[in-house]
N, CA, C, O and CB atoms as a CASP TS submission, in Angstrom:
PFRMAT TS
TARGET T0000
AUTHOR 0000-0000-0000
METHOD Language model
MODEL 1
PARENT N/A
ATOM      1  N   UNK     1      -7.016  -9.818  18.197  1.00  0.00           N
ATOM      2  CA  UNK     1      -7.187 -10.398  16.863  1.00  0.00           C
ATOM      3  C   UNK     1      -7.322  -9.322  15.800  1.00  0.00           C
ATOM      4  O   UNK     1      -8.209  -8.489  15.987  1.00  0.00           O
ATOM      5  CB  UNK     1      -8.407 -11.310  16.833  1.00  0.00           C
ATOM      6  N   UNK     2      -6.655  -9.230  14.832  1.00  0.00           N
ATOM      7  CA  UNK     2      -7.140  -8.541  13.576  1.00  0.00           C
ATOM      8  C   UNK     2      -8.018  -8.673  13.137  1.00  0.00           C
ATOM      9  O   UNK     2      -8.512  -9.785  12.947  1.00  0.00           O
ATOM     10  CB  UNK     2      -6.669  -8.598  12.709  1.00  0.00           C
ATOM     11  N   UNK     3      -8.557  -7.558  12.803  1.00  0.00           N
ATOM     12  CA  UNK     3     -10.001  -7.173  11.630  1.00  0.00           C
ATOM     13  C   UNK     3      -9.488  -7.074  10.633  1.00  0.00           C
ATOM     14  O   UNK     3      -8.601  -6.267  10.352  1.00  0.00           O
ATOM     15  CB  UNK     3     -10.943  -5.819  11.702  1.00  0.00           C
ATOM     16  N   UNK     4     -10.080  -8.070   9.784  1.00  0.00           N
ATOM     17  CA  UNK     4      -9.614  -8.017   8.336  1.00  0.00           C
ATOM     18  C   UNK     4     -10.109  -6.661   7.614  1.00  0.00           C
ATOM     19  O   UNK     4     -11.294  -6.337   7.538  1.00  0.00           O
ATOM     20  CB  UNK     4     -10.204  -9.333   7.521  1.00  0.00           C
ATOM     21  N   UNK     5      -9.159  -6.004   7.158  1.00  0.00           N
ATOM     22  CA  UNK     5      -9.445  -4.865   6.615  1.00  0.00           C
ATOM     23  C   UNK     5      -9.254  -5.219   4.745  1.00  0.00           C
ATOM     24  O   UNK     5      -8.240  -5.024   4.074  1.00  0.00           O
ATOM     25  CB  UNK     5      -8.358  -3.653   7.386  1.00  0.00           C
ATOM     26  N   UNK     6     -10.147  -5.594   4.432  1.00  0.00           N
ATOM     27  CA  UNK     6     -10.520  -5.433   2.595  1.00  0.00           C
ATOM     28  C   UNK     6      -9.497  -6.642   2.665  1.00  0.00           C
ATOM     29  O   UNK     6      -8.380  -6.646   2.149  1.00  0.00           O
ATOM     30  CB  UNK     6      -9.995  -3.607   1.346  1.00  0.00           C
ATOM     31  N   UNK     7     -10.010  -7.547   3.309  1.00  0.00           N
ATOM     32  CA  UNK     7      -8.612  -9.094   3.294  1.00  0.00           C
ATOM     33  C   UNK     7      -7.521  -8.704   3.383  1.00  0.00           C
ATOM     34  O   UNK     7      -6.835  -9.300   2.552  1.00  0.00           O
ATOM     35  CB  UNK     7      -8.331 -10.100   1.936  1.00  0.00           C
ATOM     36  N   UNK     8      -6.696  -7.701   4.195  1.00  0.00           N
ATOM     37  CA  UNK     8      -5.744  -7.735   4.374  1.00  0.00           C
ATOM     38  C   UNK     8      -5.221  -7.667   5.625  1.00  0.00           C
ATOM     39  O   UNK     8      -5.977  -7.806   6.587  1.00  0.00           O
ATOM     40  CB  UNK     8      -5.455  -7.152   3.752  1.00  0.00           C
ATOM     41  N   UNK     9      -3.899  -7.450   5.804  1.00  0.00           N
ATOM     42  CA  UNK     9      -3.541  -7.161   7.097  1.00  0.00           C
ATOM     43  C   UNK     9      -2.104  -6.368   7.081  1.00  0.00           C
ATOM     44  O   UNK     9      -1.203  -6.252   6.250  1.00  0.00           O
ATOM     45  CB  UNK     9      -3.514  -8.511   7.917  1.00  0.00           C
ATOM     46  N   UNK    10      -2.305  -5.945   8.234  1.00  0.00           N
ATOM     47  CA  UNK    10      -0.855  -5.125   8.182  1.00  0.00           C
ATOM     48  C   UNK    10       0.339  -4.848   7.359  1.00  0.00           C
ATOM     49  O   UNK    10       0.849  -3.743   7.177  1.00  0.00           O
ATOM     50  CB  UNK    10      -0.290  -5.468   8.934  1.00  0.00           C
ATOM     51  N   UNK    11       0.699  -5.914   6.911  1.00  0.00           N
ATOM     52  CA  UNK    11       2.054  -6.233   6.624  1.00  0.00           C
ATOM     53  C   UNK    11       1.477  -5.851   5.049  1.00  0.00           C
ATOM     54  O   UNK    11       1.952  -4.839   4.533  1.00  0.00           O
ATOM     55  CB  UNK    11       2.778  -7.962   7.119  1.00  0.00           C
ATOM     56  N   UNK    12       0.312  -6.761   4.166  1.00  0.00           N
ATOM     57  CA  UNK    12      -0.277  -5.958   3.147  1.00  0.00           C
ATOM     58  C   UNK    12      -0.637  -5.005   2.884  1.00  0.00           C
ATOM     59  O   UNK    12      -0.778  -4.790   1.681  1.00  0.00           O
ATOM     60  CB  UNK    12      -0.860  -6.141   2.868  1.00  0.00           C
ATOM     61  N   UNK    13      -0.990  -3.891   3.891  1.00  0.00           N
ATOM     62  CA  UNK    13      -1.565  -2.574   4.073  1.00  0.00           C
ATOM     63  C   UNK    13      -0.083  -1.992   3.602  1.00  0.00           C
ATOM     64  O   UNK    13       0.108  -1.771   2.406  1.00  0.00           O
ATOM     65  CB  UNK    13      -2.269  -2.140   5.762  1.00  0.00           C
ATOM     66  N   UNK    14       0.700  -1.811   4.341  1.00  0.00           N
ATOM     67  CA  UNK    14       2.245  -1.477   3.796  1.00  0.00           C
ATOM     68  C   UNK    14       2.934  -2.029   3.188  1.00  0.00           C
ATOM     69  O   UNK    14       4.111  -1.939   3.539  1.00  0.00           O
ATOM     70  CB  UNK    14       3.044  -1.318   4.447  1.00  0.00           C
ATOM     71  N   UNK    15       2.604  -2.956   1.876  1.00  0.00           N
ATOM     72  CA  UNK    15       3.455  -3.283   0.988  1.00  0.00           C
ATOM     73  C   UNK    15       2.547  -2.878   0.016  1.00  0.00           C
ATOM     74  O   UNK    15       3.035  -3.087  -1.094  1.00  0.00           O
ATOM     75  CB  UNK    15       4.035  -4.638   0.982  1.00  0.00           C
ATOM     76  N   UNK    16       1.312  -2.335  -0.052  1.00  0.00           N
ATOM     77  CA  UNK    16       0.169  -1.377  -0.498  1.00  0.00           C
ATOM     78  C   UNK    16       0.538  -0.106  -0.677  1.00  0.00           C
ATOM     79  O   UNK    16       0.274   0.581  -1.664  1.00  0.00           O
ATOM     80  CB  UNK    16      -0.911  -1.306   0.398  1.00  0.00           C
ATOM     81  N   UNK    17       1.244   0.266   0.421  1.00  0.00           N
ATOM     82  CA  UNK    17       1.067   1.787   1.058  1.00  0.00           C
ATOM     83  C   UNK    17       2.432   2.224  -0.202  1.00  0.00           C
ATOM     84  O   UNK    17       2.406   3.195  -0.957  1.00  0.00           O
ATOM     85  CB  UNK    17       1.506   2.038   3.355  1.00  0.00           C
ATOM     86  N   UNK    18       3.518   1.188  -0.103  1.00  0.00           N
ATOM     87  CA  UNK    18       5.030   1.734  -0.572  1.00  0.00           C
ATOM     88  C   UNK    18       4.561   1.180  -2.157  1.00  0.00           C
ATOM     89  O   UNK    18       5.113   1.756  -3.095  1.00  0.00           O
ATOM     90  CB  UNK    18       6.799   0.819   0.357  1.00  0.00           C
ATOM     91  N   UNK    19       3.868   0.419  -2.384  1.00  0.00           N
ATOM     92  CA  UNK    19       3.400   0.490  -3.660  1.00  0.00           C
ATOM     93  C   UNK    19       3.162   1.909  -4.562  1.00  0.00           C
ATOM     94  O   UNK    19       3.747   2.563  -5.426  1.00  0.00           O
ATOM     95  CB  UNK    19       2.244  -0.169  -3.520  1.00  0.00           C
ATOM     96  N   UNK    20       1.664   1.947  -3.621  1.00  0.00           N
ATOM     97  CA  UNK    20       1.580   3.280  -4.059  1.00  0.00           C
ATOM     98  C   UNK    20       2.404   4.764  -3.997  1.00  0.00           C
ATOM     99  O   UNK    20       2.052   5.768  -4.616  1.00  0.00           O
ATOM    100  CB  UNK    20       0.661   3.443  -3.628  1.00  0.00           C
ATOM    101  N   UNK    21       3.165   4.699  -3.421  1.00  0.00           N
ATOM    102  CA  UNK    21       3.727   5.516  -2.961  1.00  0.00           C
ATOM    103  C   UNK    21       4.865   5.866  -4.447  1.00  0.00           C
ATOM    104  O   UNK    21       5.051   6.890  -5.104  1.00  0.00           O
ATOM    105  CB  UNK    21       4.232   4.999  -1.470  1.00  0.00           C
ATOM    106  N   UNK    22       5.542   4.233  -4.541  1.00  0.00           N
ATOM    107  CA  UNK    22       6.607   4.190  -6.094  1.00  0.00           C
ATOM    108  C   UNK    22       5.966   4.945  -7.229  1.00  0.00           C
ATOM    109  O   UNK    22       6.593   5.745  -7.924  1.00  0.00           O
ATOM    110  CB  UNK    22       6.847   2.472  -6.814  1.00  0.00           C
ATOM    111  N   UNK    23       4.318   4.572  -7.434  1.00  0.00           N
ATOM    112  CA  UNK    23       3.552   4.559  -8.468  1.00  0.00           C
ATOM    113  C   UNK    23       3.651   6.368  -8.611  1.00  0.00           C
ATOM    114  O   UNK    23       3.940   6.837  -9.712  1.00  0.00           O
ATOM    115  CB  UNK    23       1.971   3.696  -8.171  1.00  0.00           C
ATOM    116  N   UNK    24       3.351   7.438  -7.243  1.00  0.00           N
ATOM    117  CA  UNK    24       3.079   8.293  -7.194  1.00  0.00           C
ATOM    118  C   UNK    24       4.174   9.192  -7.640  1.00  0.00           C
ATOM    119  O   UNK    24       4.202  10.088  -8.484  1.00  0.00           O
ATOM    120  CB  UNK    24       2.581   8.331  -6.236  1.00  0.00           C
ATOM    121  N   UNK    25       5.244   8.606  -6.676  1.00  0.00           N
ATOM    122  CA  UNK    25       6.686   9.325  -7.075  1.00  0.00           C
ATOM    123  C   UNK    25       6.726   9.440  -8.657  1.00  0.00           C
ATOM    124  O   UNK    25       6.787  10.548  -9.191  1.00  0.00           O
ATOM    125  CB  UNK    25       8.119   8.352  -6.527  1.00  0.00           C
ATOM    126  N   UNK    26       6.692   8.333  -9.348  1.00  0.00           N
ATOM    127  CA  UNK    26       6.714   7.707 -10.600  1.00  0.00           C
ATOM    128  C   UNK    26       6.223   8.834 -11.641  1.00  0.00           C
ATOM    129  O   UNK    26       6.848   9.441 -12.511  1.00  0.00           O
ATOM    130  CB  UNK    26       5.790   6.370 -10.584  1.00  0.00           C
ATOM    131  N   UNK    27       4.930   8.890 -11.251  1.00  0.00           N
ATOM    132  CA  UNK    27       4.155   9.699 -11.758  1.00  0.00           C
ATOM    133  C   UNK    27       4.260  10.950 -11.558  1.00  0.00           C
ATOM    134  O   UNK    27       3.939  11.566 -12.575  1.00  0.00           O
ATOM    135  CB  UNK    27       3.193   9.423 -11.540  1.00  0.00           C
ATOM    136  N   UNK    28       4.568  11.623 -10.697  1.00  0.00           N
ATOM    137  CA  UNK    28       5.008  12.908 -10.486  1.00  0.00           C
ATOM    138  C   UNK    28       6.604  12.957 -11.155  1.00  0.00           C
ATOM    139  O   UNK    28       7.292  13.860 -10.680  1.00  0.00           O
ATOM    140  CB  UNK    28       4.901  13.245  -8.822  1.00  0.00           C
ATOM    141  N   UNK    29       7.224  12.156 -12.125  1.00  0.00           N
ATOM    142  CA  UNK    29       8.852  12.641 -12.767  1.00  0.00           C
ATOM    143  C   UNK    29       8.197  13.104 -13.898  1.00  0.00           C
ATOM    144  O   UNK    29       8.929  13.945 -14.421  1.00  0.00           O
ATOM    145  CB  UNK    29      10.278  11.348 -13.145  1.00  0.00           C
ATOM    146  N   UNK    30       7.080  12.951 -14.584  1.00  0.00           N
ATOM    147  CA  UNK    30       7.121  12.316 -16.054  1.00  0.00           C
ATOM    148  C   UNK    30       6.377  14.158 -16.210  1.00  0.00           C
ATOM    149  O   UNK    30       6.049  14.600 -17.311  1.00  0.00           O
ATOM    150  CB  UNK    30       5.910  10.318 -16.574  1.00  0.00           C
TER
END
């Protein structure tokens, strides 16, 4: 069973992860 981690789960953890990830790229052009 999953442990809810901060209400999420997996599939949110990595649509989190590539979130941040755009945001970072993003931020590192400017």
């Amino acid at each position: 069973p999953a442990r809810p981690y901060m209400g999420l789960d997996k599939t949110g953890e990595q649509e989190i992860f590539d979130a941040i990830r755009k945001r970072v790229s993003a931020a590192l052009r400017q």
